[in-house]
N, C-alpha and C positions, 0 to 999 in steps of 0.2 A: 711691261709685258710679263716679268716672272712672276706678278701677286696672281692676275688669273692662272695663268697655266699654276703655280704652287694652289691653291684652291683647289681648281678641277683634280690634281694627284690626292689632293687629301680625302675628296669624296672619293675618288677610284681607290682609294686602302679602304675605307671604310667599308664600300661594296664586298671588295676583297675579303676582307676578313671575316662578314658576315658570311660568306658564302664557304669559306673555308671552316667556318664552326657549325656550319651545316654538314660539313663531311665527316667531322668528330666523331657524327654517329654511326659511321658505316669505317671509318679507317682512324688506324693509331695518331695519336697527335705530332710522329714523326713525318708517317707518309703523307697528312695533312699539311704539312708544310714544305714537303718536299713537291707533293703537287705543285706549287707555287712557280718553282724554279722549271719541271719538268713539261708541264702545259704552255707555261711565258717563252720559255728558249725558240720552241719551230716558231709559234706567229714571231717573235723578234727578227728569225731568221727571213722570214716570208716577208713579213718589211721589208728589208734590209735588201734583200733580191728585188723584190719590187723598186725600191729608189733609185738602189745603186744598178741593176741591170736592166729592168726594162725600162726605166725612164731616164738610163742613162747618167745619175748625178754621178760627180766623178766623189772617189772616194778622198775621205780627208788623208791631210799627210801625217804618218804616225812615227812620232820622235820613235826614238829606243826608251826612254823613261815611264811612258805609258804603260807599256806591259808590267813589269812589277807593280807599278803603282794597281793596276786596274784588278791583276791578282791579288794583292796585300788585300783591295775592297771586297772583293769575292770571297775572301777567307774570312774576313773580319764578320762581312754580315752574315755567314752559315755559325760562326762560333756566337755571334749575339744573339740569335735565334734559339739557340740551342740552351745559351744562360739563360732567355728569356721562358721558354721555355721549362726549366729544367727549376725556377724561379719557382713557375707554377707548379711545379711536380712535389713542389715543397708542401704545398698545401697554404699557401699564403698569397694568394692572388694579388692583394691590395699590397702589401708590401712589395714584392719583386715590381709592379706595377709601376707605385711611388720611388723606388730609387733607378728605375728604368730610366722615367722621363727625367734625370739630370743629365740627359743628352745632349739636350740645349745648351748647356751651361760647358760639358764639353766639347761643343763640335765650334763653340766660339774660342775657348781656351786653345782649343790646336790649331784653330784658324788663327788665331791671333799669335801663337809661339812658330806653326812652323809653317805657315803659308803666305804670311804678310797681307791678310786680308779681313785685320782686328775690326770689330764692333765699335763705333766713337761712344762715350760715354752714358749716353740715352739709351745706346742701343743694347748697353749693358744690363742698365733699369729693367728695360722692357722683358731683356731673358728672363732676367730673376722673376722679375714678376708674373709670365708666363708659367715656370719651373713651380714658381707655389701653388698656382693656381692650379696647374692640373695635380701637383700631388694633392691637393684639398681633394679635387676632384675624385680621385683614384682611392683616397684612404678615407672618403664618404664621414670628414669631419673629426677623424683620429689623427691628424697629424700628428699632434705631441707625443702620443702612445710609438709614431710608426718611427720616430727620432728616435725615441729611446729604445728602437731594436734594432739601430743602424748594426748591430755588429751581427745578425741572424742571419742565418747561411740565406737563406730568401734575398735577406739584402744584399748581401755580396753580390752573388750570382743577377740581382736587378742591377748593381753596382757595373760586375762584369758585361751587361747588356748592353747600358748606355755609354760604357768604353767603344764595345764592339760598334753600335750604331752609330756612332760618331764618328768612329774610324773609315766605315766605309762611306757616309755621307763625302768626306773629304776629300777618301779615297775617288770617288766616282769625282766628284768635281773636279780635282785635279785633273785626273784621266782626260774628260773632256777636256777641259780649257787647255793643255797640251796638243791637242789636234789643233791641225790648221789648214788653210785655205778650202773653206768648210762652210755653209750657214751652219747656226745653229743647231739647229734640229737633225740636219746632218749629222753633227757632231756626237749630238746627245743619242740618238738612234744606234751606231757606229757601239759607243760606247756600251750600252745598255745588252746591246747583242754578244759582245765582247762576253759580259759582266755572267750574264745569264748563261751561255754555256759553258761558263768553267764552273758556274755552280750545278749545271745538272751533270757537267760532268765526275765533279766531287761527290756531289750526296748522292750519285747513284752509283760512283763506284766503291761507295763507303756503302751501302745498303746489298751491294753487288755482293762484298765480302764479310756480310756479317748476317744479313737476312734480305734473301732476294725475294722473298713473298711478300714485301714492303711495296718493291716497284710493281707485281704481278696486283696487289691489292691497288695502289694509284693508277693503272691501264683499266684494271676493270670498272672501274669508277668514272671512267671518260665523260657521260653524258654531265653530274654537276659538276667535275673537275673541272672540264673545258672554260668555265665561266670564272672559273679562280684563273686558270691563262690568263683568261681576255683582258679582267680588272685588272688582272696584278699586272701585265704588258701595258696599259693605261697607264695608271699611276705609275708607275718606273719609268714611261717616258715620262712622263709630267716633272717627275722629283730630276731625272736627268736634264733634260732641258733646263728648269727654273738651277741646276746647281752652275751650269753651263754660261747663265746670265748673269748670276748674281751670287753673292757667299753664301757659300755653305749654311753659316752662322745664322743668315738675316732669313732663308729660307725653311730652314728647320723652327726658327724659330715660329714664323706664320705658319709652318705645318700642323703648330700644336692645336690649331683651328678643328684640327681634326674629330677631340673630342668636343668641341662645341654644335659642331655640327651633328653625330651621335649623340651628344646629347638634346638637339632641338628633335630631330628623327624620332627618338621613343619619348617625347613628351606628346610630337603631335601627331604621332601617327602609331605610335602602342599604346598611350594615352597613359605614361606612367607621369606620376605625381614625384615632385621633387622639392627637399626641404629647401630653407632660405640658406645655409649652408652652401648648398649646390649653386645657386642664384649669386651667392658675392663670390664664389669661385669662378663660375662662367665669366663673369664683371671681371673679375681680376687678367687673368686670362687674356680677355680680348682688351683689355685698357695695353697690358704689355705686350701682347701685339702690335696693335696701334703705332704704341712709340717705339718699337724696335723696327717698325717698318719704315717708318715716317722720318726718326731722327736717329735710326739706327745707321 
């Protein structure tokens, strides 16, 4: 059950982020992002009323250990964002990009040291190979060049991303899988709602006291913002759920489907042309998929 639901989150990020680079043009790349967290929080919250009070589901039981845990996730993904971000602001897109995506490769390493929920040895293959394949993707056939600039503040700061994205992949999964006498989705719903307003509460009350025309520019934007909510509350249930069922590690790593899918979207429907490059990277990609789902 967690390969469709991790699938259908991958397309809901991908909508998301289209729709969030559509606001580029009208808001700063911070309030663009801050959208994200600011539009998802009320529908989470409307969920969450909706399950838990008009239909009655009783609420999961929540240890004491979840709250740090679900805050330490909330921090980590606003500061990966921010690397990721800040990666771009370098001027080097494809690099921060390319040591972004060694997320993979971290979110199995902490599964595997502090969660007790390691990768069996195929499933390891499968990361690695996943991890090349989209950096081919990402550095559009300069790999060797974007190795030998691992030490360029770009890379760091992608370096510092895929810490962050990794940290809160685990972070949320823990979180859930600590709730109990719960379905699932209970679980993950619960959690996600949690997750989403400590972040609108953070990056708005960091925008509160540094530039509040940040939040005044995200309100006035409501009509396409509302649509970055909707995906981005999608996909976060999707990625919560599938962390919920299954590791961190095995679902991150079938996340990377994400840009196979983007890139099938602007072959057949922007009608952009792609070298053979592109072609044994998507192959690579989905082969360590494959095995990291299959004998992962």
């Amino acid at each position: 059950m967690w390969i469709p639901i991790t699938l259908a989150a991958a397309t809901f990020q991908i909508l998301r982020t289209s729709r969030q680079h559509e606001l580029r043009s009208t808001l700063s790349t911070a309030a663009a992002g801050f959208v994200r967290y600011a539009y998802g929080a009320p529908l989470a919250v409307l969920m969450s009323l909706g399950l838990f009070v008009v239909m009655g589901r009783s609420l999961p039981t929540v240890p004491t250990p979840f709250w740090p845990i679900i805050v330490g996730a909330a921090v980590s993904q606003i500061v990966a964002t921010v690397a990721l971000l800040q990666a771009f602001k370098l001027r080097d897109f494809a690099v921060g990009t390319v040591y972004s995506k060694t997320e993979v490769l971290v979110v199995a390493l902490l599964a595997m040291i502090g969660f007790g929920t390691p990768l069996e040895p195929l499933g390891w293959v499968g990361a690695v190979l996943v991890t090349i394949g989209v950096a081919l993707l990402a550095a559009k056939g300069s790999l060797l060049t974007l190795i030998r600039r691992a030490g360029d503040p770009a890379a760091l700061m992608g370096l510092a991303a895929a810490a962050g994205f990794a940290g809160a992949a685990i972070g949320i999964s823990a979180a859930s899988r600590s709730l109990t006498d719960a379905p699932s989705f209970d679980r993950a719903l619960f959690t996600l709602t949690i997750l989403l307003v400590i972040q609108t509460t953070l990056n708005g009350g960091w925008f509160a006291a540094t530039d509040h025309r940040e939040i005044l520019r995200a309100v006035t934007a409501w009509r396409p913002a509302i649509w970055v909510g909707v995906f981005s509350l999608l996909g976060s249930i999707g990625w919560a759920w599938a962390f919920t069922l299954e590791s961190a590690a095995k679902v991150r790593t079938l996340g990377q489907v994400e840009l196979i899918i983007a890139f099938a979207i602007a072959h057949f429907t922007l009608g952009e042309r792609h070298t053979r490059s592109d072609y044994v990277a998507s192959a690579t990609v989905l082969v360590g998929v494959v095995i990291a789902t299959v004998f992962g």
